[in-house]
N, C-alpha and C positions, 0 to 999 in steps of 0.2 A: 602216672606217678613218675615222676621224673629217677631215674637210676640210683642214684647218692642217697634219695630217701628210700626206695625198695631193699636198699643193701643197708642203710641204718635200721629199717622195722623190722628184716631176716637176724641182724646181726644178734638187734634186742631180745628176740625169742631165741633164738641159739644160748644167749648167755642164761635166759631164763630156764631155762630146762640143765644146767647145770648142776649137778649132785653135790650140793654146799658140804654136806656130812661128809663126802668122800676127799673134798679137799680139809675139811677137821681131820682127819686121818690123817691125811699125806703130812697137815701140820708136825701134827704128835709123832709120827715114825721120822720126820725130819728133825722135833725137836728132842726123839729120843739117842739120835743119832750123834746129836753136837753132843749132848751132855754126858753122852756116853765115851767120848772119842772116836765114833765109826765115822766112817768115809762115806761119801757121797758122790753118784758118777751120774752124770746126763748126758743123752746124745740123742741124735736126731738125724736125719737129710733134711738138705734144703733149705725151708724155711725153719723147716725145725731145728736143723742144728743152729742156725739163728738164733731161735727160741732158747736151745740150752745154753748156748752162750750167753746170752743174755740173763737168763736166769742164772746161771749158776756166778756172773757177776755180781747180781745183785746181792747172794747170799755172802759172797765171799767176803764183799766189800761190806754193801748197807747192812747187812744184818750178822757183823763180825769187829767190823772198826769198833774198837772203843770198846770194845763187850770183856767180861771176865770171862764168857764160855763162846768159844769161836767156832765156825763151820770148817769142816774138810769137807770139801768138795769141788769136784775138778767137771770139769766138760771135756768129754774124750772125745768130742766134733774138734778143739783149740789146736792139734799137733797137724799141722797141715802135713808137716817131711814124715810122720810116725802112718799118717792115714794114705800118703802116694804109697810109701814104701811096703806096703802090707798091698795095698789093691795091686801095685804091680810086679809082687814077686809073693803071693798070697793068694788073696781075694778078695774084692772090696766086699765079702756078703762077713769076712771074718776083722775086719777094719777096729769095730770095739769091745768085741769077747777075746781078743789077743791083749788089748789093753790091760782090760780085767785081769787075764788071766797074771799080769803085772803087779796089780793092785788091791784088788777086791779080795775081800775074808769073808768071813760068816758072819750074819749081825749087820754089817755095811748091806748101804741103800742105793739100788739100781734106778732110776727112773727114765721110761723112754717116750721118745713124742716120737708120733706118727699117726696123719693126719688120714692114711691109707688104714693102717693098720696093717703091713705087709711088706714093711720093707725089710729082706732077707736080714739087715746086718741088726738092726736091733732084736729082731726075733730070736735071735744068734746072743745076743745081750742078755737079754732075759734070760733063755735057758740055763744061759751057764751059769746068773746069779740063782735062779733060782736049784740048780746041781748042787749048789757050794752055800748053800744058806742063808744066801742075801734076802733082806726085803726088796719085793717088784713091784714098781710103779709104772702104770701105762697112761698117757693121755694120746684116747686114739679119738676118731672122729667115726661117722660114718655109722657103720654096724659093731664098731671093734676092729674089722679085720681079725686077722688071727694071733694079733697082739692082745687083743683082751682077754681073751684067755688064756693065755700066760700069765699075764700079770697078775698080782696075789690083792692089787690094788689096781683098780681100773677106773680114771674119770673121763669119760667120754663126753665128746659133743654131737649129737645125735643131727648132725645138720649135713646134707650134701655136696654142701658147698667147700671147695676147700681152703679160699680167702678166710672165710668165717669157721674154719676149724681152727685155722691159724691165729684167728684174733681173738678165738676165744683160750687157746692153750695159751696168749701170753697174756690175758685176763685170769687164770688160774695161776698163773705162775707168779703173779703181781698181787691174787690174793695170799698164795703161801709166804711169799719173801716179804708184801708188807704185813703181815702177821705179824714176823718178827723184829720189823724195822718199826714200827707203828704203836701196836698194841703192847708188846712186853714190855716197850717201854714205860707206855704207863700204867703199869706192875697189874695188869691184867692178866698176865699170862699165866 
C-alpha cells in the first residue's frame, strides 16, 4: 500500500473512534460561554498552538462577525513578546497560567491541546482553571497523558501517531466552530 493511502485509512479510523458526544459538550460549554459573557482561552505547543490559533480564529471571526451574541476568546499561544518574556525570566512550563492568571474568572472556559498529553505548560493551564473554577477542556491524543485527567472535559484521539493526533484535534475544532458558523445559522441551534 503505498504511504498517502496507509496514512488516509489510519487517519479515517482515528477520526472514527472520536467521542461525537464529547464534542456536543464542548459545543454547549462553549455556547454557554458566549451567551453568558465568559472568556474563552486556548493553547497549545507546536502544532498545537497552531491548532489554537487557528481555532480560536475561527471562533472569533467565523462564528462572531455579524452575530448579536459574539465570542471572547483569545489564544494565549498569539503573544509571542508575552511567551519569550515569561520563558526567560520565568519559565516556559508557567508561559499560560501567568496569562490566566491575567484573565481568567470562574465560569470562563480553559481548553488545551496536546497531542502528548504532557506538556508541563498546559498541565500548569489546567490546574489553575480548574483552582479558580474554570471549565477544562483537553484534546489529548495517545492515552490522555496526564492532561486527561485533569480535564473536566476530555476528547481524545486514541491513535499513536502524532500527524494524525494533530489532524484529528483540528477536525474537532472545525466540528466545534462550524457548529456555530454552519448549523445556528440555520436556527438549528
Amino acid at each position: 500500500m503505498m504511504f498517502a493511502e496507509q496514512y488516509r485509512s489510519q487517519l479515517i479510523e482515528a477520526l472514527g473512534r472520536i467521542d461525537v458526544g464529547k464534542v456536543g459538550q464542548a459545543v454547549e460549554w462553549l455556547r454557554d460561554a458566549r451567551d453568558n459573557g465568559r472568556h474563552i482561552f486556548v493553547c497549545g505547543n507546536g502544532g498545537s498552538a497552531s491548532t489554537a490559533s487557528h481555532f480560536a480564529c475561527d471562533i472569533v471571526k467565523g462564528a462572531s462577525h455579524g452575530r448579536e451574541k459574539r465570542f471572547k476568546i483569545m489564544a494565549l499561544t498569539d503573544s509571542l513578546p508575552t511567551i519569550t518574556a515569561y520563558s526567560n525570566d520565568v519559565s516556559y512550563e508557567q508561559v499560560f497560567v501567568e496569562q490566566l492568571r491575567n484573565f481568567a474568572h470562574p465560569g470562563d472556559v480553559i481548553m488545551a491541546l496536546s497531542g502528548s498529553g504532557n506538556s508541563a505548560n498546559v498541565l500548569r493551564a489546567l490546574e489553575y482553571g480548574n483552582a479558580i473554577g474554570c471549565r477544562t477542556i483537553a484534546l489529548s491524543g495517545r492515552d490522555g497523558g496526564k492532561l486527561g485527567p485533569l480535564a473536566q472535559l476530555e476528547i481524545r484521539v486514541a491513535d499513536p501517531h502524532m500527524g494524525r493526533i494533530e489532524d484529528a484535534h483540528m477536525a474537532i475544532c472545525h466540528m466545534i466552530g462550524y457548529y456555530f458558523m454552519d448549523e445556528e445559522l440555520r436556527g438549528r441551534g
